[in-house]
C-alpha positions in Angstrom: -27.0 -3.4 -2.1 -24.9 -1.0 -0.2 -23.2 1.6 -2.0 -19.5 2.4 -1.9 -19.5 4.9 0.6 -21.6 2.9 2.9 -19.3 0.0 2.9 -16.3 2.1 3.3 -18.2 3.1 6.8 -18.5 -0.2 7.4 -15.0 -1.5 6.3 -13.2 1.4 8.3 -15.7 1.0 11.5 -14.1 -2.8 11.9 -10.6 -1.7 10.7 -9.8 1.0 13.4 -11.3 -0.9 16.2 -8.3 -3.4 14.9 -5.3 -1.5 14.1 -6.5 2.3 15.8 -3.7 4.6 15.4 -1.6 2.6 13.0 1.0 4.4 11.3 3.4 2.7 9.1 5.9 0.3 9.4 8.8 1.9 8.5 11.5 3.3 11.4 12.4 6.5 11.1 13.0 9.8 13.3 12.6 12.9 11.4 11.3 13.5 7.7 14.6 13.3 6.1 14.7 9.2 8.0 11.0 8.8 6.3 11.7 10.1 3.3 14.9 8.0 2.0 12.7 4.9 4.0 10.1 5.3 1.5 12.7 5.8 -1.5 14.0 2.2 -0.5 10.4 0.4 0.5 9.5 1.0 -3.6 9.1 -3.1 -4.2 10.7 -4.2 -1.2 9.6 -5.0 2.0 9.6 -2.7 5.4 11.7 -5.6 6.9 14.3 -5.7 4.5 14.4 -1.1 4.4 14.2 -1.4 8.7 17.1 -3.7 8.4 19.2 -1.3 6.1 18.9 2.2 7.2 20.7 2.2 10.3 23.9 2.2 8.8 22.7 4.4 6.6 21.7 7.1 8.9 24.8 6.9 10.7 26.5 7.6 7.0 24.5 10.2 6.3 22.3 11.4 8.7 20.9 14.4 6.8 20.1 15.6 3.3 23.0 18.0 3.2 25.5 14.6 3.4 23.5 12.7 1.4 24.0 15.6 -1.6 27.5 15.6 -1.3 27.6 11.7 -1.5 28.0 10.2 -5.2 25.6 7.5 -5.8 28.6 4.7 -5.4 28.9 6.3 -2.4 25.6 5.4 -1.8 25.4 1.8 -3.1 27.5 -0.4 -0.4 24.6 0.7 2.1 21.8 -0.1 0.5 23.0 -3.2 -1.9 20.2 -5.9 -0.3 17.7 -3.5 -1.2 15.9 -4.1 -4.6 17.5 -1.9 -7.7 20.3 -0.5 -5.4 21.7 1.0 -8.4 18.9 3.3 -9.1 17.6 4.0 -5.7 21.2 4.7 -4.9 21.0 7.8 -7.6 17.5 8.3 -6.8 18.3 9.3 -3.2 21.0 11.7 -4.3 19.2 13.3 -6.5 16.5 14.1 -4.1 18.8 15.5 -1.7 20.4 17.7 -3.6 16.9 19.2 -4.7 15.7 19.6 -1.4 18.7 21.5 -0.4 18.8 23.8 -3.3 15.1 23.8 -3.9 13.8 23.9 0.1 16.7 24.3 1.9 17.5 21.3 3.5 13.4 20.8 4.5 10.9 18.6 2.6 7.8 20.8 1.4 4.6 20.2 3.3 2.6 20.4 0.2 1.7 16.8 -1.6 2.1 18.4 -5.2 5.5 19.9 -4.7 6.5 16.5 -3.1 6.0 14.6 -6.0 7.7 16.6 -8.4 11.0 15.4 -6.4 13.4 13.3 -7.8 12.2 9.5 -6.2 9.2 10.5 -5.1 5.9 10.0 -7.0 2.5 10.6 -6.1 2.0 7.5 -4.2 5.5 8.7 -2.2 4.4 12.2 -1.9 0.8 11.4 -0.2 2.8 9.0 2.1 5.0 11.9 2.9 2.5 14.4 3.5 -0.3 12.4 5.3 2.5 10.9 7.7 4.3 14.0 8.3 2.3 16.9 8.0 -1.6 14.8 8.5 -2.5 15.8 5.4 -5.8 14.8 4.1 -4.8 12.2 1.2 -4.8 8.9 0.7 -1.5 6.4 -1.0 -2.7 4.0 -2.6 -0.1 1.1 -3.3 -0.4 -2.2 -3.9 -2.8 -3.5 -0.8 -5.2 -0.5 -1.1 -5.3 -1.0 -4.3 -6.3 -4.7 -4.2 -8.2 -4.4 -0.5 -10.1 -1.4 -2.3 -11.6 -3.0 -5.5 -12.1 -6.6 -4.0 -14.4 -4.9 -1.3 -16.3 -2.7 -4.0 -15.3 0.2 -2.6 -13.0 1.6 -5.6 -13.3 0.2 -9.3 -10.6 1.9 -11.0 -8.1 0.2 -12.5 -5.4 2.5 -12.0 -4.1 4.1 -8.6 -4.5 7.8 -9.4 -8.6 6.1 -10.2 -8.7 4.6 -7.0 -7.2 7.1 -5.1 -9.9 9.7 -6.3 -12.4 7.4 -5.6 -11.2 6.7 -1.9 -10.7 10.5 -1.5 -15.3 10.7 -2.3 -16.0 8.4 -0.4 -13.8 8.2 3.2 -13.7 11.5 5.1 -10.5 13.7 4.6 -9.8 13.2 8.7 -9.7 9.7 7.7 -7.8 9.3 4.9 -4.5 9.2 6.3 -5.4 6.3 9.1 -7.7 4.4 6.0 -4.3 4.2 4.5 -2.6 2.4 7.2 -5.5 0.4 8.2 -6.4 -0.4 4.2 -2.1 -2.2 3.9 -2.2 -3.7 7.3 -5.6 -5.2 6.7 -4.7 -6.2 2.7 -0.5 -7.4 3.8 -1.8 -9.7 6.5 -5.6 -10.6 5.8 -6.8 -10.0 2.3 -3.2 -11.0 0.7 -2.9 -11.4 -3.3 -2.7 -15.0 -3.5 -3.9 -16.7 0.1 -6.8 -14.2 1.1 -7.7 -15.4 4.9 -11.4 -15.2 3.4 -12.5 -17.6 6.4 -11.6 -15.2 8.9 -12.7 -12.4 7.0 -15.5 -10.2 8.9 -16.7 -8.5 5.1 -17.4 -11.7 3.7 -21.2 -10.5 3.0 -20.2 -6.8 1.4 -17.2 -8.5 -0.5 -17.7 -7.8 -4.1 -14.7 -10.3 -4.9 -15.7 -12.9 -2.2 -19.5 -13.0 -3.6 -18.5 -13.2 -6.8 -16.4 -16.5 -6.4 -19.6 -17.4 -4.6 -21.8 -17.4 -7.3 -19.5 -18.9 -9.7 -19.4 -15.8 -11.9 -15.8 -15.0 -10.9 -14.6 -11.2 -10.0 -12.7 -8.7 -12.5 -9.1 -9.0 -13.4 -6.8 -7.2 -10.9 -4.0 -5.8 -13.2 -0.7 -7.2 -11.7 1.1 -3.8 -13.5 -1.3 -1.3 -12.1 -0.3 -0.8 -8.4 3.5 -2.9 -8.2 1.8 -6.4 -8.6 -2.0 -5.4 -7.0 -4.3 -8.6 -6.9 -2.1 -11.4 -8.1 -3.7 -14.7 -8.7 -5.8 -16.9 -6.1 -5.4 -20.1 -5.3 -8.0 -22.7 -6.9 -8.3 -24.1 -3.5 -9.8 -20.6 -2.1 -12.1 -20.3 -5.2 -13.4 -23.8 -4.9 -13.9 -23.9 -0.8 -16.3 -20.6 -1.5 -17.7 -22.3 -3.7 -18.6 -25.2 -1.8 -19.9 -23.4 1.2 -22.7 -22.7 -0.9 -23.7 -26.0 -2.2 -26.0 -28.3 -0.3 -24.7 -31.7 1.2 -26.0 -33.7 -1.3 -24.2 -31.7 -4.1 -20.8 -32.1 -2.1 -21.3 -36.1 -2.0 -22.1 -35.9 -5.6 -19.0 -34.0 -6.4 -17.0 -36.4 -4.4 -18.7 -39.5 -6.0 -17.6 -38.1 -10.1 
């Protein structure tokens, strides 16, 4: 049986020969862009934040006018986000700290990050990985579900997995296993569909072997990283399944 950091050689070997320098998703132009993007990604899609910041920007293209903005200032930009009201005073907040706190310019350091107003530690190791290639590792909903189906964390909370990750991958890696860990987990391993068919970790799979066997996996907690896991389809459990049994167990079970 390999252990966790052996499979996270593995799992990474295949993922940056896929996605190489991935970065994410979000636009942005300067750390001030990045840093209300993330505010507004917190459950909601990249699409929908991509599709809303532009007119944002234009509005208030630097911390200094987002501080002297009132959050119903705010709000008519970013209303098709989800909770505009609250991001909408989150962001103001966090601009006024940084200008009295840093002067206009976000700190490098992941710590100091997340004691800003809208940014937690999942925001701040975003931040600082991104921005200043600092060796950390976010862990948000598709790490956290990608990490524990593949064995490679078992924690079941993101500050758990996260420490976990951080043993096991090398600090130059961390930033990129980020990336590669949500692209990989938002368009392969997904919460309810997981492409398991086309799936090249089928055999180190902690999750996948598990629904071989019959035994099931562990519960992913929906509340511990914004909804990780979810719930599988019956179909996907049952077509594992079945890959395992011989052809005259299939006819059986068609014959009942």
């Amino acid at each position: 049986m390999l252990s966790a950091a052996e499979k996270a050689q593995r799992v990474l070997g295949v993922l940056e020969k896929w996605y190489g320098e991935a970065t994410t998703e979000l636009h942005y132009r300067n750390a001030y862009e990045l840093a209300v993007a993330v505010v507004l990604s917190a459950q909601c899609t990249d699409v929908r934040v991509n599709q809303t910041t532009p007119p944002f920007f234009e509005r208030f293209p630097d911390f200094g006018a987002l501080a002297m903005a009132t959050p119903e200032e705010v709000f008519p930009y970013i209303r098709s986000i989800s909770y505009p009201n609250s991001k909408a005073q989150r962001l103001v907040a966090l601009a006024q700290a940084v200008m009295k706190e840093y002067g206009g310019r976000l700190p490098e350091d992941p710590e100091r990050l997340a004691t800003l107003p809208g940014i937690g530690r999942k925001s701040a190791n975003v931040l600082a990985s991104v921005l200043f290639e600092a060796p950390v590792i976010a862990v948000d909903t598709h790490v956290f579900r990608v990490s524990r189906r593949l064995g490679l964390a078992k924690g079941n909370t993101p500050e758990k997995v996260e420490q976990e990750l951080s043993a096991i991958i090398p600090p130059e890696y961390l930033g990129r296993a980020h990336h590669w860990l949500i692209l990989f987990g938002r368009y392969h391993c997904t919460a309810r569909r997981p492409k398991c068919g086309e799936c090249p970790f089928t055999e180190l799979c902690d999750w996948y072997q598990a629904q071989l066997s019959g035994a099931g996996a562990p519960e992913i907690s929906g509340e511990a990283a914004d909804g990780a896991g979810g719930e599988v389809e019956k179909a996907v459990l049952e077509g594992a399944r079945a890959r395992r049994r011989s052809p005259s167990q299939r006819q059986a079970k068609k014959g009942r």
